[in-house]
Every structure is written in C-alpha cells, then in structure tokens.
C-alpha positions as CSV (number, residue, x, y, z in Angstrom):
1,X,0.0,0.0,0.0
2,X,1.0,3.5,-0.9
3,X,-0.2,6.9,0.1
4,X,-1.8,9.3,-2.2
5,X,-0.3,12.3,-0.5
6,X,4.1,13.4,-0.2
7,X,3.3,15.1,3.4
8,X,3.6,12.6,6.2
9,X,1.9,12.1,9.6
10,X,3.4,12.2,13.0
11,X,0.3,10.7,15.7
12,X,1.2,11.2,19.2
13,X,0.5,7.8,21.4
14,X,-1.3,8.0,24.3
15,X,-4.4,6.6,26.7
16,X,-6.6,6.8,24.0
17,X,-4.6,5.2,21.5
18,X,-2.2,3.1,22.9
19,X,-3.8,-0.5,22.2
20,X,-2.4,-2.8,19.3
21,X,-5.8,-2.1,17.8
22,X,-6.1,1.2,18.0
23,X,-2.4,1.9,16.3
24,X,-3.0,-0.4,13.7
25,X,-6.7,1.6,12.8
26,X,-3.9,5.0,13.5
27,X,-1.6,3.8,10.9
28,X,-4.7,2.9,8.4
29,X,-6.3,6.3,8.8
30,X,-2.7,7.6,7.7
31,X,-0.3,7.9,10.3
32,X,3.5,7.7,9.3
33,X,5.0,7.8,12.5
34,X,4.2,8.0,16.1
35,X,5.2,9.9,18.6
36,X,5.9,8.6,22.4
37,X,6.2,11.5,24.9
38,X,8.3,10.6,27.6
39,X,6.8,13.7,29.7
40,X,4.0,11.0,30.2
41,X,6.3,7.3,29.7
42,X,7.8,5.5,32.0
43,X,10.5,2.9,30.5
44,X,8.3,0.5,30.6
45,X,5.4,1.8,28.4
46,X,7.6,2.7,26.1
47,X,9.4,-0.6,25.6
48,X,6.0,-2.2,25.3
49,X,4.5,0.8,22.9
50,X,7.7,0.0,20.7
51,X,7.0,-3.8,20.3
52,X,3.8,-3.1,19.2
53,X,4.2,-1.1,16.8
54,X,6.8,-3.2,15.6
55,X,4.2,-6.0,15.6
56,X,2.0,-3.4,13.9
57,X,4.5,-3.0,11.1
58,X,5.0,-7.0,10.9
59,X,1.2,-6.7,10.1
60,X,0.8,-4.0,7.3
61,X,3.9,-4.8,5.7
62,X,5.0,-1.0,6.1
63,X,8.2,0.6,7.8
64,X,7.1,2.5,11.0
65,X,8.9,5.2,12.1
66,X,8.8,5.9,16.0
67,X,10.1,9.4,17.7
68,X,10.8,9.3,21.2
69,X,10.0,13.1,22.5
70,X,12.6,13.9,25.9
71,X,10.4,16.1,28.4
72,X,13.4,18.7,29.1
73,X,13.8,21.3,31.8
74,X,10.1,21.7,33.0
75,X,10.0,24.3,35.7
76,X,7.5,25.2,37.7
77,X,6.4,27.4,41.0
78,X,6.5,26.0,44.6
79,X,3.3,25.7,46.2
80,X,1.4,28.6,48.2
81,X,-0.1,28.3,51.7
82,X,-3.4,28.6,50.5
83,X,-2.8,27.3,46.5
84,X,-3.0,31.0,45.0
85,X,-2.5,34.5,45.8
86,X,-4.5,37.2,43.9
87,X,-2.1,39.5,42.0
88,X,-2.5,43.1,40.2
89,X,-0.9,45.0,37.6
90,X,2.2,46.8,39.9
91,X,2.5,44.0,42.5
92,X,5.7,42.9,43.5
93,X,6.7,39.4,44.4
94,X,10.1,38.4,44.9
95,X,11.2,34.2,44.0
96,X,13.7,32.6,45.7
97,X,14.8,29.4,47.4
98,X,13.0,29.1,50.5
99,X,10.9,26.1,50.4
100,X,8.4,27.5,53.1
101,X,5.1,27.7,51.3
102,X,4.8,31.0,49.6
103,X,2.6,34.3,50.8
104,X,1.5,37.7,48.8
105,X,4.9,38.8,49.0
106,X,7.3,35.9,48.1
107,X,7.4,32.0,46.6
108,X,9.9,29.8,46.1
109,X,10.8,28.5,42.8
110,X,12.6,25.5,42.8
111,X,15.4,25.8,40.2
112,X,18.7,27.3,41.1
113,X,19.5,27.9,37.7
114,X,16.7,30.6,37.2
115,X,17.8,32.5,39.6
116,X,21.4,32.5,38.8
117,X,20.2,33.4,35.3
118,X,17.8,36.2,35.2
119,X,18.5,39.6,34.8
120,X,16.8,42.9,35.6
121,X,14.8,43.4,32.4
122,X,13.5,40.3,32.0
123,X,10.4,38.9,31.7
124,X,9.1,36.0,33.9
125,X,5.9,34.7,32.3
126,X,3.9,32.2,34.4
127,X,1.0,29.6,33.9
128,X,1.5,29.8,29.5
129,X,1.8,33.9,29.9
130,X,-1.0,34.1,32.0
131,X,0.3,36.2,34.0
132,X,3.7,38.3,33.1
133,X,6.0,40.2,35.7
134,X,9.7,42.0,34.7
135,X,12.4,41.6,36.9
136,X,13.3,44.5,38.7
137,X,16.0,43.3,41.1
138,X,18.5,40.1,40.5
139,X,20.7,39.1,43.4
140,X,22.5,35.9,44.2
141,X,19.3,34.0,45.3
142,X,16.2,36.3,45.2
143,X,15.0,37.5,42.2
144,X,12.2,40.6,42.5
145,X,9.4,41.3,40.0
146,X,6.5,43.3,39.0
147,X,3.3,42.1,37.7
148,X,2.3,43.5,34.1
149,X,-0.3,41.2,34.0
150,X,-2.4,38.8,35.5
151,X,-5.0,38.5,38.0
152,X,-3.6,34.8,39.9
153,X,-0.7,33.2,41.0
154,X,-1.3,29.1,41.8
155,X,0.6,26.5,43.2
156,X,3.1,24.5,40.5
157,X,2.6,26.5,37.6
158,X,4.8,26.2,34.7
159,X,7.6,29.2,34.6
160,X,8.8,30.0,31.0
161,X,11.9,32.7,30.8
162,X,11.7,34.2,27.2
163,X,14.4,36.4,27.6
164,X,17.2,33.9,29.6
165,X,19.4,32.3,28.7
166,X,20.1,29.2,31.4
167,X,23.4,28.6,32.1
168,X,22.4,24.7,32.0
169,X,22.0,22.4,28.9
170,X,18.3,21.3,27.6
171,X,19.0,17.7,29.1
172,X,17.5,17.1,32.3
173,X,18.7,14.0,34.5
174,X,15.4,12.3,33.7
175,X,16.4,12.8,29.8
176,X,19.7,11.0,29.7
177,X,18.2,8.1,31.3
178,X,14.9,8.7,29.1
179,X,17.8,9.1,26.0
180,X,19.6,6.0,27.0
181,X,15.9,3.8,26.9
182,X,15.0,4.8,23.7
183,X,18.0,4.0,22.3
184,X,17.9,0.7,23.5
185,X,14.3,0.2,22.9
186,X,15.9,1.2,19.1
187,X,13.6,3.8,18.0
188,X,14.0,5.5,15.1
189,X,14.0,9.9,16.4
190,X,14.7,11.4,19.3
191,X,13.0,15.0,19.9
192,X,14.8,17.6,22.2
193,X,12.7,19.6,24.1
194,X,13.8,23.4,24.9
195,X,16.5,23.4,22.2
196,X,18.6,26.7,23.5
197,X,22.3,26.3,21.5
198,X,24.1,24.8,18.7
199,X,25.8,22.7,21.8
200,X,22.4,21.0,23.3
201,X,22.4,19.3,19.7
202,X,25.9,18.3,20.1
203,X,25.5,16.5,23.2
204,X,22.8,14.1,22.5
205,X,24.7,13.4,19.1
206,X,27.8,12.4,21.1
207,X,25.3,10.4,23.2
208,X,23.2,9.0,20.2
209,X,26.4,8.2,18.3
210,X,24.5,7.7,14.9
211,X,21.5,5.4,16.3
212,X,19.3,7.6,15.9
213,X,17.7,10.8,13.9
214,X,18.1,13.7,16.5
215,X,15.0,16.4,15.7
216,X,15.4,19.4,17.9
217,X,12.2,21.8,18.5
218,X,12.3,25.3,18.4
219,X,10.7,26.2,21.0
220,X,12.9,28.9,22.5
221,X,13.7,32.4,21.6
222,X,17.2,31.5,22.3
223,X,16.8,28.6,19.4
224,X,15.3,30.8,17.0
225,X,18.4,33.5,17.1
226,X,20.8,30.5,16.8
227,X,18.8,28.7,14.2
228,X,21.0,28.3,11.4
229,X,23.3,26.5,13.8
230,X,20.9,24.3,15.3
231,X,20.0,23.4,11.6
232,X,22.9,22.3,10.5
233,X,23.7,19.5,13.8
234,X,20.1,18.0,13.3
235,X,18.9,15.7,11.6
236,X,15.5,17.7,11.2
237,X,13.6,20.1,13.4
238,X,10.3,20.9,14.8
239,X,8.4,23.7,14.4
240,X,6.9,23.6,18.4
241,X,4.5,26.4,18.1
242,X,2.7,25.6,21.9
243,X,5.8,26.5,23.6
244,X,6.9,29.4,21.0
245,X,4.1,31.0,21.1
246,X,3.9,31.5,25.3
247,X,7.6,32.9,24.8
248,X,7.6,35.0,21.8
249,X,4.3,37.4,20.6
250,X,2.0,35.0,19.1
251,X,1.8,37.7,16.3
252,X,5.0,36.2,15.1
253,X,4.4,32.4,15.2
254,X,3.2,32.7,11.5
255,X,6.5,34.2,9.8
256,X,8.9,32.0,12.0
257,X,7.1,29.1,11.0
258,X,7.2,29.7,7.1
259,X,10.5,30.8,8.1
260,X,11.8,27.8,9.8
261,X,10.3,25.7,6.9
262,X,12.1,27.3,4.4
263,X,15.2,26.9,6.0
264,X,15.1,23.6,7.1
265,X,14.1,22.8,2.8
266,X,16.8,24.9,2.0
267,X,19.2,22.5,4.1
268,X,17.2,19.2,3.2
269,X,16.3,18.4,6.5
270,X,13.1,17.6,7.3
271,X,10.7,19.8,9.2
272,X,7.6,19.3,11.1
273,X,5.1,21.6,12.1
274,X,2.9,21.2,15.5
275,X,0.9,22.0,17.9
276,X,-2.9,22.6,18.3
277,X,-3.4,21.8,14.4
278,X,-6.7,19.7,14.6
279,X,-7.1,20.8,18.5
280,X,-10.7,21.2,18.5
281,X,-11.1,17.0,17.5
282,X,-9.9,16.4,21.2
283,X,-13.8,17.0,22.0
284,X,-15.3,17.3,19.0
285,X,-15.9,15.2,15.5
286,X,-14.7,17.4,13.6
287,X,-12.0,20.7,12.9
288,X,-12.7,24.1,12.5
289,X,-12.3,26.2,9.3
290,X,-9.5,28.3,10.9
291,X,-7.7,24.9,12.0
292,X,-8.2,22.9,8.6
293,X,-6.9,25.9,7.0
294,X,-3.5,25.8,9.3
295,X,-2.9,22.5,8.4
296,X,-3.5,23.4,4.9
297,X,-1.0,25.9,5.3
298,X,1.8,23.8,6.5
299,X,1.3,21.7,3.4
300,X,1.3,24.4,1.3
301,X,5.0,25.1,2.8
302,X,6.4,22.3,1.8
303,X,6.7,20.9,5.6
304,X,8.1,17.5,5.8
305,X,5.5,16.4,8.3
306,X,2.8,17.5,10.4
307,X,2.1,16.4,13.9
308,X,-1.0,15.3,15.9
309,X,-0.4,16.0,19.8
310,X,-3.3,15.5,22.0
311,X,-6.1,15.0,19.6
312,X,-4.7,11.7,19.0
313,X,-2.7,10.7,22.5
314,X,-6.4,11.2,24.8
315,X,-8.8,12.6,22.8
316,X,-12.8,11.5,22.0
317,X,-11.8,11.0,18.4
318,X,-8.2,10.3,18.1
319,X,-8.7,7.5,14.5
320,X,-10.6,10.8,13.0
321,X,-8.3,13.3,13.6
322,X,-5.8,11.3,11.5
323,X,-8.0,10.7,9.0
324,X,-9.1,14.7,8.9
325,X,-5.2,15.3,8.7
326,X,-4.8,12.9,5.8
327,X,-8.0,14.2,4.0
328,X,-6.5,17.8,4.3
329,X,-3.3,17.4,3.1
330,X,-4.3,14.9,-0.2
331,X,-6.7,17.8,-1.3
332,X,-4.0,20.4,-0.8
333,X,-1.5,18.5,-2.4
334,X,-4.2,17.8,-5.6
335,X,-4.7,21.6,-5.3
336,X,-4.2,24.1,-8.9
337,X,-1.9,26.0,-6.7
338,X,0.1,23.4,-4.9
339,X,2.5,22.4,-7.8
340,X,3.9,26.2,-8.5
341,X,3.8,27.1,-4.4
342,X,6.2,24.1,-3.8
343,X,7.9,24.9,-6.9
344,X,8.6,28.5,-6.2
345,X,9.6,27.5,-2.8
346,X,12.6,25.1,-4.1
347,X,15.7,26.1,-2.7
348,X,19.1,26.7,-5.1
349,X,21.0,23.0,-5.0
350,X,24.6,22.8,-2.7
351,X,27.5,22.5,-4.7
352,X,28.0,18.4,-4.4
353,X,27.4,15.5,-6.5
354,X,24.7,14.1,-4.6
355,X,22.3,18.0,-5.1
356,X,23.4,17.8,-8.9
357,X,22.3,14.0,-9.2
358,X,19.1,14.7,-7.0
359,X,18.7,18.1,-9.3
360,X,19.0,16.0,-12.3
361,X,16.7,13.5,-11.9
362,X,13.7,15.3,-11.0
363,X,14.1,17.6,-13.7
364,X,14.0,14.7,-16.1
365,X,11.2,12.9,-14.8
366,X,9.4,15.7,-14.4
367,X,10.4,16.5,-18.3
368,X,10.0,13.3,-19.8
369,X,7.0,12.8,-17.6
370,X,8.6,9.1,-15.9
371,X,6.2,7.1,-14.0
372,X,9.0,7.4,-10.4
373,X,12.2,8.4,-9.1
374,X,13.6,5.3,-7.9
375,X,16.4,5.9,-5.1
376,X,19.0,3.4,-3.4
377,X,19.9,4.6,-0.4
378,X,21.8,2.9,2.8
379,X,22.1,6.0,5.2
380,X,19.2,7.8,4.1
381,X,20.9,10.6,2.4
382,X,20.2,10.3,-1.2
383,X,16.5,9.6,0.1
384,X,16.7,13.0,1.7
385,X,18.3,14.4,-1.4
386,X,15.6,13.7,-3.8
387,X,13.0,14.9,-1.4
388,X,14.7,17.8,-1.0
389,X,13.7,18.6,-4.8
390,X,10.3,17.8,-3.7
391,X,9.4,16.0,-7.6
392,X,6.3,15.9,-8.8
393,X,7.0,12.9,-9.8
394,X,6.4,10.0,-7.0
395,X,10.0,8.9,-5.1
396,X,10.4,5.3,-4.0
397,X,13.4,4.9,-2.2
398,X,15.1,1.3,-1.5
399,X,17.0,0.4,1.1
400,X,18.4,-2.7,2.6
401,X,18.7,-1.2,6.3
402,X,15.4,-1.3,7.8
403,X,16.6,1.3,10.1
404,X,16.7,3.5,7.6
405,X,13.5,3.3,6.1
406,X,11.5,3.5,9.1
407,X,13.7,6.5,9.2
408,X,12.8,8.1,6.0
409,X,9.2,7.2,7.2
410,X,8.7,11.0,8.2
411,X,10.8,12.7,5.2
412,X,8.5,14.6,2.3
413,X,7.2,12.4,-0.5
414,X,9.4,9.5,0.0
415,X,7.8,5.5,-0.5
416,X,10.4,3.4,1.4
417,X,10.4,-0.1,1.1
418,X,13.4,-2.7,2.3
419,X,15.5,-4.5,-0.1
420,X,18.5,-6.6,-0.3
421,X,20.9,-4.8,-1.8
422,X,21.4,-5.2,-5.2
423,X,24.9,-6.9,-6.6
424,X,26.0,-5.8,-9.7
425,X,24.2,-2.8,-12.0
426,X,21.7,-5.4,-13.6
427,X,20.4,-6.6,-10.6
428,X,20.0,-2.8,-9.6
429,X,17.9,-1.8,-12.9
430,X,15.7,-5.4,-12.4
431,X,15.1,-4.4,-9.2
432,X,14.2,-1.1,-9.3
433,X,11.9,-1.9,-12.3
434,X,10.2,-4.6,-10.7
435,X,9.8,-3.1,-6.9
436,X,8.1,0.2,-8.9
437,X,5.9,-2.0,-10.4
438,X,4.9,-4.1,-7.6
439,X,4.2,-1.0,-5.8
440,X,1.7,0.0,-8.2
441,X,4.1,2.8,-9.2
442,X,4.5,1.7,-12.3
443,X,2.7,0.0,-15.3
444,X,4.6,-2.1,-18.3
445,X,6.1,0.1,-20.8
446,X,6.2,3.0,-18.5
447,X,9.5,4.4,-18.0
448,X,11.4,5.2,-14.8
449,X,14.5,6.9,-13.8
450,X,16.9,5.3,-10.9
451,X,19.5,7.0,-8.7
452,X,22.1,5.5,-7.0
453,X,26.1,5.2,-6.1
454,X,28.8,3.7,-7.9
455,X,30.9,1.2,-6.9
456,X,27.5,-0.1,-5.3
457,X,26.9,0.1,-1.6
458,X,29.4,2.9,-0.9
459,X,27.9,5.4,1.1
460,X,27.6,8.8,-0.4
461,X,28.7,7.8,-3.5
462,X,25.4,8.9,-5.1
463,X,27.0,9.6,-9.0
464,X,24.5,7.7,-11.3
465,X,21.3,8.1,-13.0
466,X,19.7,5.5,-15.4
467,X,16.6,5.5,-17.4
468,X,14.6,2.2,-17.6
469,X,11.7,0.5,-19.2
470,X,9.6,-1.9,-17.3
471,X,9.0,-5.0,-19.0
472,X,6.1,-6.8,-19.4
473,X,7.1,-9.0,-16.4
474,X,7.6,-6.2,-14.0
475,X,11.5,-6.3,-15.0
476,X,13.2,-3.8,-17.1
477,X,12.9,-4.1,-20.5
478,X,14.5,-3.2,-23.1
C-alpha cells in the first residue's frame, strides 16, 4: 500500500490510543510515525509501545517510524499556603529558594539555575503567559518582580523565561536516562525539548552516536536566534509552536514558522510543524475552518510532516483526527496552486554531486514525464536528497537497512520499502523496475528513472542516473 499524498503524519501515542488495535486503525487512517512523549512514559510503556508497533509493522507490511520526545527542563512554581494568591498590575513578588510555602509577598521557585540566570529586564511569564511580571532586582538567590499582567498566581505553575538564557543544557537527569531507553528500545528519532544552542544538539549526538535521527524543537527564543546552527547538527527540526508562542508574541508564530520551513528545505532536513493543528477534535468530530486551513497551510509550505499531539494521544476521536489530517493534506497537495507554491519554494541546490544527481533526476522525470524516481539509499541521504527537490513525480526509495526506512518514514514524498541490496548494475535496474511496479508505481512500458552510487553500496557515492523501461514481467525491459 502506498499513500496518495508526499506530506507525512506524525500521531502522538497516548491513553486513548495506545492498544495494538487502535495503532493499527492510526496507521490505516494515515499515520506515518508515532510519537511517544516521555513527559507522560515510563521505560516500561515505552518498551511495550515500541513492540507493538513493531508487531503493527509486521502486520501491514510498512516501515514504522517511532520518535521518542525527551520532556526537558520543566520548571515550575513551589506551592502557596493557600494554593493561589490574587495579583494586580504593579504588584511585587520576589522568588527565591526558600521552600516554606509561599505568601502575597514571596514563593519559592525551585530551580537554582533561574535564579542565577535572570536579569533585571527580563520577563518571567507564568502559567503559558497568563500572568507576566519584569524583573526588577536580581541578586545571588532572590530575584524581585513586577506584575504587568495577570490577576492569579497558583501552586506549580509552569515558569517560561523568554528572555534567559540558562546557564544549564536542555538535558535534564530524567532525559539522559529517558535518551539511554530509547536508544535501547531502538527507535528511530529522538525529539529535544527546549533546544537553546548549537551545543544541546551536540550532546545528545555524542550520546546518540548515529542510532538515531536527532530532531530538535524550536521552542525557545534563544533557538530561533541560533537557528542556522541548530539546523545544521540535526537531523531535522520541529516547528513547536505551543511553547513558542507562550515565549515570543504570538503575532509572530506565522513568519517563524514559514520561516523555519524554508530553512530547514533549504538545508534538506526535514521539518515538522505542530501543535494545536486539529485541536478542537480532542472533543469534537470534527476541525474548524481556521484549523483545517492551518494544516493546509503547513502543506502548502512544503513541511516534511505535520504532527498530531493530544487529539490523537487522549482525545474522544483520536482515528478521525488522523483521517481529517490525511483528508487535508491529499486535497492540498491535488490543489491548482500546490505544484507552482512548492515549486517556487525550491531552494538553489549545494554545490555536491549528490544536489546535482538529485537536481538532475527530478528535472528529467518531471520533463519526460517518468512514472517514479527510484532511489537506493543505505544512510538515508540520497532519500533526503531527492525529497529535497520535492518532484512531482512519486519517489520510491530502496533500502536494505530497515533502520533506515523507518527512518525516512517521516521525510516529504518518500515510498520506502526494504530490499537486499542489489549486486551488480543489472540486478540494480531489475530491481528497481520490478519493486516500482509491484508498488503500483508503475505500469509495463512506462519508464522510470533510478539514482544510486557507484561502486554499489558505498555510502555517499550517489553519482549515477539511469533511465529504464519496465517489462512486461515487472523487470526492465528493453
């Protein structure tokens, strides 16, 4: 089976969907990959959600990609002696250490590193900028602010620091030992969470050590200002726009994501875009107009993937929601517009062999109108390469590392399906031909055009293209 649509489907596991069944009807409506958030996993649950799906993917015949999302720093207020304290515009409140529970005039907040961190000037924005104070006084463990706005302060509400930058990385103890069970539970991404500098990337490369795809979210002014760096250590990037859009004016969310998109196409890396996309079908049937029209827009972009969070992990309707997602983005992408957006959007190739092979290829099956781009690829990059180009023309990519494919399960446009290798440039052509056709992708006497590396299986090597015939038997002809 095959979709009908290049943009791929992230579905976030959860109570609601956690059941062999339920993933299986997930993956049917359209989901690509699925997401396990370890802010609500124990080691345990996600061992056991991994074996299913695997047992999922056993089923379908399909490789599954799974993306293991790290909580990060979460930090939060201490508690008050009677849960809240009413606030007004000019109030001040000063935060420090003191565990004692906190009064009109003081509460603790339990995270040296804030208070080492902030500055006078900066904002402090409390309960998803509920309420927003500005630091007026920073000493060595007291920090004193004024309320702009709000009307309550409650017991362990979420802090968010939009102009600090922490002095600590984005990996919490819980996350290295979080990191460390997904890669031996062998899935296929690993999210960071609060992405602040090039060098949070870095470490959980060192840690990953090529296991895995490392996606960082932008979440974090600090992320955005460095995001040409963070870009080029990931593997691909998330446009988080819950979190973003508590920290930076929401006003803004819509350029930085088309931003972040075009970037991240630009490089080749794949980007997803989440966040409250279908979040009315947590309760309800069916989307909105304004939220159909998001998701819409994302595909319009060009975005790699698009990502259901708690519509699918404990919503009423979490099957629907994927199918709603799927129904979406086939109509954009059959859409009069949607060829010359994309099209305009395409990026200028890099100077390599791989961009000029990738480059060539889609414009001649796009010219000579080819049935599919057939792609081998053992690491994934000549996979990423073509989608980069983001064809027309429908990409199959083979690989004999199943890793890799459910890898390339979230990348723009690409078909993966596992192969053995092939041993000499015959075998290649025969098996391209007849995997295309198998596929559906192709009919006898249609004609498709293969990439791949020569000597075979040498990584990176991506230097050939070849135009075939398939045969009446599904092999090439002549």
């Amino acid at each position: 089976m095959y979709r009908n649509r290049r943009t791929k489907i992230l579905a976030t596991l959860g109570p609601a969907s956690s059941s062999k069944e339920k993933i299986h009807e997930l993956f049917m409506a359209g989901a690509d990959v699925f997401r396990i958030n370890m802010s609500h996993s124990s080691h345990e649950a996600l061992n056991e959600l991994v074996a299913t799906i695997r047992s999922v993917e056993k089923e379908v015949g399909r490789p599954i990609g799974i993306l293991a999302d790290l909580q990060g720093p979460k930090f939060r207020l201490g508690n008050f002696s009677d849960d809240s304290i009413e606030i007004a515009p000019g109030d001040k409140i000063t935060f420090d250490s003191d565990k004692k529970p906190g009064t009109k005039k003081r509460v603790c907040i339990p995270h040296p590193e804030i208070l080492k961190s902030v500055s006078k000037g900066d904002r402090i924005l409390i309960d998803d900028g509920k309420v927003t104070l500005n630091v007026t006084r920073a000493i060595k463990d007291k920090v004193t602010a004024e309320v702009i706005s709000g009307t309550t302060l409650s017991s362990r509400k979420g802090v968010s620091l939009p102009d600090t930058e922490l002095g600590v990385g984005s990996l919490t103890p819980k996350d290295y030992k979080d990191l460390d069970a997904a890669l031996d539970a062998e899935v296929d991404w690993v999210a960071i969470s609060f992405v602040q500098r090039p060098e949070d990337v870095a470490e959980v490369r060192k840690i990953a050590q090529g296991k895995v795809g490392v996606l960082s979210k932008i979440e974090k002014p600090q992320a955005v200002g460095k995001l040409d760096e963070i870009i080029e250590l990931s593997d691909a990037i998330m446009v988080a726009r819950g979190d973003l859009g508590v920290e930076m004016p929401i006003e803004q969310l819509p350029g930085l994501q088309k931003r972040m998109v075009r970037a991240c196409r630009t490089a080749g890396k794949p980007v997803v875009v989440a966040t409250q996309m279908l979040e009315s079908m947590i309760s309800a049937p069916s989307p909105t107009r304004a939220e159909v029209s998001d998701v819409g827009t994302a595909v319009f972009e060009g975005a790699d993937a698009i990502m259901l969070s708690a519509e699918s992990a404990v919503g009423d309707y979490p099957v629907e929601a994927v199918a709603m997602m799927d129904s979406i983005a086939t109509q954009i992408e059959q859409d009069a517009n949607y060829a010359s957006i994309i099209s305009a959007q395409r990026g200028e190739p890099q100077p390599t062999g791989a961009d000029a092979i990738a480059l060539a290829a889609r414009q001649i099956a796009e010219t000579l109108n080819l049935s599919a781009i057939v792609c081998y690829t053992a690491s994934g990059a000549t996979g990423m390469r073509a989608a980069r180009e983001r064809p027309s023309i429908p990409v199959v990519a083979l690989s004999p590392v199943l890793r890799t494919a459910r890898k390339l399960a979230m990348v723009w446009g690409l078909h993966c399906v596992v192969t053995q290798d092939a041993y000499d440039l015959d075998d290649m052509v025969d098996r391209a031909c007849r995997i295309a056709h198998d596929e559906d992708f192709a009919e006898p006497g249609d004609r498709l055009i293969i990439t791949a590396g020569v000597p075979l299986r040498t990584p990176g090597a991506t230097n050939m293209l070849r135009i075939a015939f398939v045969g009446s038997d599904g092999q090439s002809g002549v």
